[in-house]
Every structure is written in C-alpha cells, then in structure tokens.
N, C-alpha and C positions, 0 to 999 in steps of 0.2 A: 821591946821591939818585936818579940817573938809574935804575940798574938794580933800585928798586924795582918788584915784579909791582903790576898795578894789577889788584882785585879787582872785578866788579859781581854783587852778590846779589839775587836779586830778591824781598819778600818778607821784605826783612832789620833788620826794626825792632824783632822778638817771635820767641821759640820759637826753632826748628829755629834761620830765617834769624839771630835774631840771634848764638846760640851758633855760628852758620857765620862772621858775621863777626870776633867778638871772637877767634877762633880762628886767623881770618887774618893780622889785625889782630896777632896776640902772635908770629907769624911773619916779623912785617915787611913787610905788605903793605899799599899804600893801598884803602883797603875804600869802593867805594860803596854804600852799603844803597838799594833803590828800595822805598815803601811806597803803601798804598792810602790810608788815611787817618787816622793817628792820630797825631797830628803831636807828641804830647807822649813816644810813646815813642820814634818816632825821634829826636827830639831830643837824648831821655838816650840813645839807643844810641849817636848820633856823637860824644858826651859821653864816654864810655868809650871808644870807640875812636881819640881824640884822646891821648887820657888815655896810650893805650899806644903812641902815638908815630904812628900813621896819621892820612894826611894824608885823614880820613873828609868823607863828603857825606852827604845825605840829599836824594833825588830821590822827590818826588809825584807819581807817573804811574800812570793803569792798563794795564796788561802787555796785557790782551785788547783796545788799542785799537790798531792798526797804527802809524798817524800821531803818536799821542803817543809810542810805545816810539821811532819812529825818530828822531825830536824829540830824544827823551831822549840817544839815543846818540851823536849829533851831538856834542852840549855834552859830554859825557865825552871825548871824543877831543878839542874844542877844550882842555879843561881839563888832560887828563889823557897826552896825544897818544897812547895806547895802549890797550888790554882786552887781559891776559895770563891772567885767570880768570873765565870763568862761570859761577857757580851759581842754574840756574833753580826756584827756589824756593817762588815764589809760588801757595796754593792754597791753594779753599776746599770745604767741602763742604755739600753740599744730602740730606742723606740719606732715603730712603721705599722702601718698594717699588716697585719698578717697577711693576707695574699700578696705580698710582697716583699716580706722577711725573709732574709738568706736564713739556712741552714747556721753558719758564722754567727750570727747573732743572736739566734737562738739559744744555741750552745751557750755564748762566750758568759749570758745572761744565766743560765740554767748555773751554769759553773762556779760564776763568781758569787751571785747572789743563795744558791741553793748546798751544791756541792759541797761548797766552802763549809757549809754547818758542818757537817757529817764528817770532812776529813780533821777539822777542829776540836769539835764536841764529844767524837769517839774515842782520843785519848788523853780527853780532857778528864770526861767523864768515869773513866778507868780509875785515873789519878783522884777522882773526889768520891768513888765505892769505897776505895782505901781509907778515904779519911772519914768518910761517915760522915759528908757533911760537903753542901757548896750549893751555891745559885748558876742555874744557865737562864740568862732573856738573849733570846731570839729577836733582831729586828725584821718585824714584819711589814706590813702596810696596809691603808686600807684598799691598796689595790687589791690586794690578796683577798680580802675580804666579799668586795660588791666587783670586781670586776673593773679594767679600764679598757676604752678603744683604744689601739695603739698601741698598750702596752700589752700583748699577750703573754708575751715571754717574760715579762717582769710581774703580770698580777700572778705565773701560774707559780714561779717561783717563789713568791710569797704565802699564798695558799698552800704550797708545797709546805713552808718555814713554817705555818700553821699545824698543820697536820705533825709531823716531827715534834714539835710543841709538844701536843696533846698525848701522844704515844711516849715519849719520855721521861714525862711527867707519870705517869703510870708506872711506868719500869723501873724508875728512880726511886721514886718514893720512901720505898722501904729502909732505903740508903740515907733518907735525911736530906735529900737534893730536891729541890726545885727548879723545875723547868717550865717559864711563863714566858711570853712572848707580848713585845709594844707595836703598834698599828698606828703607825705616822698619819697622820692627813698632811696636807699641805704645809713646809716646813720652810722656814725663811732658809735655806741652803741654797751652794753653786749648783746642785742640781732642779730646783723650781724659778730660779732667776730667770731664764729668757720665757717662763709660764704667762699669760696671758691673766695678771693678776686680779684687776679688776673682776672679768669675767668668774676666775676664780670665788674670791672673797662674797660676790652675791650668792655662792649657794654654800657658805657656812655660816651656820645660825649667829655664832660671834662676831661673825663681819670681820674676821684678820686673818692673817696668815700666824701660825704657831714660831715658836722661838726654838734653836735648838736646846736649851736650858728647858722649856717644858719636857720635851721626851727626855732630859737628864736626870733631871728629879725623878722621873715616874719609873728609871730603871736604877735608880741610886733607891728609891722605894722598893722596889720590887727585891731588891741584894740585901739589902740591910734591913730594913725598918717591918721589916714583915715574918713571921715565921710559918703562916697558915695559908697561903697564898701558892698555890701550883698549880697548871695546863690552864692557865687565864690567856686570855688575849684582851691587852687592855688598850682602848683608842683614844690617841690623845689626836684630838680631829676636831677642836670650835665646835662638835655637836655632827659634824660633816655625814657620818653613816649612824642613823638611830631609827 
C-alpha cells in the first residue's frame, strides 16, 4: 500500500476534476478531490472512487484563501504522509466584455482560476523538493492560449496558468518534478452547456464537442505514463487552435 501515488485535485467533485479523479483512482491512485461547495456531489464522487479501490477524501476549502489551502495541505500530509500528483483544477468563470466588467469579477476570476495555483502548488511543491519526485498539470485553456471575446479575465488567467507552467517546470526540474499544463477546447461540462453548440462544433476540425474523460487521460498521461515530458501545454481541442 505504501507505494501508492497520492493524488490532490482541486476542483474534483464535477466535470473536468471529477473525470481527472475517477481516472486516477482506476490507476491506482489514492485521490483527494478538494471542492467549493456541493457537498452532495462530492460525496457520490468519493463514493466512486472508494468503490474502485482508492483510499478517496473529500476536503471543503476555498483554493483562493491562502490560510485555508495551507490548513488543507497540512492534514493531507498528516493523513496521507505524501502529495505525488497535483492537478490544479479549480475554476470559475465571470464572462462580459470588458468594458463592462466590474472590478468583482475580475478579481473573483483572477483568484479562483489563477491565485489558487500558487497558494496550492507553493506548498505542494515544497513537499515534492523533499521527495525528489512528483507531477503538477495545471488546467489551462485554449482561452489562454488564442484569446476569447468575453472572457478577458478567464483567457488572462489561463495564460497567466501557462506561464507559471513554464517557469516551474525550469525551477523544478532538477528536483525530478514535472510541471505541464492541459488546454481544454470545448468540453461537454456544466460550464459549456448553455454554449451555442452547433455554432461551436462548425469550427472544430472533429465536428464534436470533447468528453471530460479526454482531458482525464491526457492528465492521468501526463502523471504517470510519462517521465520526459515537462513545461508542455498540451490541447485537447478536436484540432480547435492549430
């Protein structure tokens, strides 16, 4: 049991995060999911992830609070004595134009989706210099990448999770840590459901919208199945930015 990876998703109760853990989880990995507030889907996600033999958690923290994340991280390493995978996960969006974006929402976006890396992955990453060894994926987007109307505060915050990415992965290296970042395109999630899908689907080469199981794999790839692989941004987008 010892040389189980212990996995923290942040984010990992719905969507992306949950298909990130379930996918860990059928790998062999003990999965902690951390969520915002909906205590009945984490619930069933650590239900499932028990179910496939991980020895699962469910931690209610918010990510953009310094003092609670480090709270949080504390008691995983009491619990778990280790963090061998982080997937920084956790994000929400405030979408408008910008000339007409409160201050609120900018923030609330910079926070959850950006901030959250750094108060997580700072002494996450502490704990994996010690071990000489551990994966960070960053979820990114290809908003981050080519830019979205609408969303300025969520492409810059991704862009942002790009760059961090890249710089990490530098820093880490010599530690045995990888730090690679995934670039969503269009994701069948509660967050692209009221999206204007048809519309969508004509300008990705594969004509679909992705599963969240595609970005599972490619960050269950990116933790395990790889050992040469660091400061990537990899897109799983039907072809969407090429």
């Amino acid at each position: 049991m010892e040389d189980k990876k212990v996995a923290l998703i942040t984010g990992g109760s719905r969507g992306i995060g949950k298909a990130c853990a379930i996918e860990l989880a059928k790998a062999g990995c003990d999965v902690i999911i951390n969520y915002a507030g909906n205590d009945e889907a984490a619930n069933k996600t650590v239900e499932e992830l028990k179910a496939l033999g991980s020895n699962a958690k469910a931690m209610k923290f918010d990510v953009s609070n310094q003092e609670l994340v480090e709270h949080a991280i504390k008691e995983i390493i009491e619990q778990y004595k280790k963090i061998d995978i982080l997937v920084n996960n956790a994000g929400i969006t405030r979408d408008g134009l910008f000339m007409r974006m409160n201050a609120q929402n900018w923030l609330d976006v910079i926070n959850t989706n950006l901030n959250s890396a750094y108060y997580v992955s700072n002494p996450v990453a502490k704990i994996m210099i010690k071990q000489r060894s551990g994966a960070i994926i960053n979820m990114a987007s290809i908003s981050g990448i080519y830019g979205n109307a609408g969303q300025a505060n969520y492409s810059t915050a991704k862009a942002g999770l790009i760059g961090m990415t890249k710089a990490l992965a530098k820093e880490l290296a010599s530690r045995n840590i990888r730090v690679n970042a995934v670039a969503p395109g269009f994701i069948q999630t509660d967050m692209t459901k009221d999206l204007p899908q048809e519309q969508i689907v004509d300008r990705i080469p594969l004509k679909r919208l992705g599963e969240p199981e595609d970005i599972a794999k490619t960050v269950k790839f990116l933790a395990l199945d790889t050992t040469y692989i660091t400061g990537q941004v990899i897109g799983v987008d039907g072809g969407l930015v090429i």
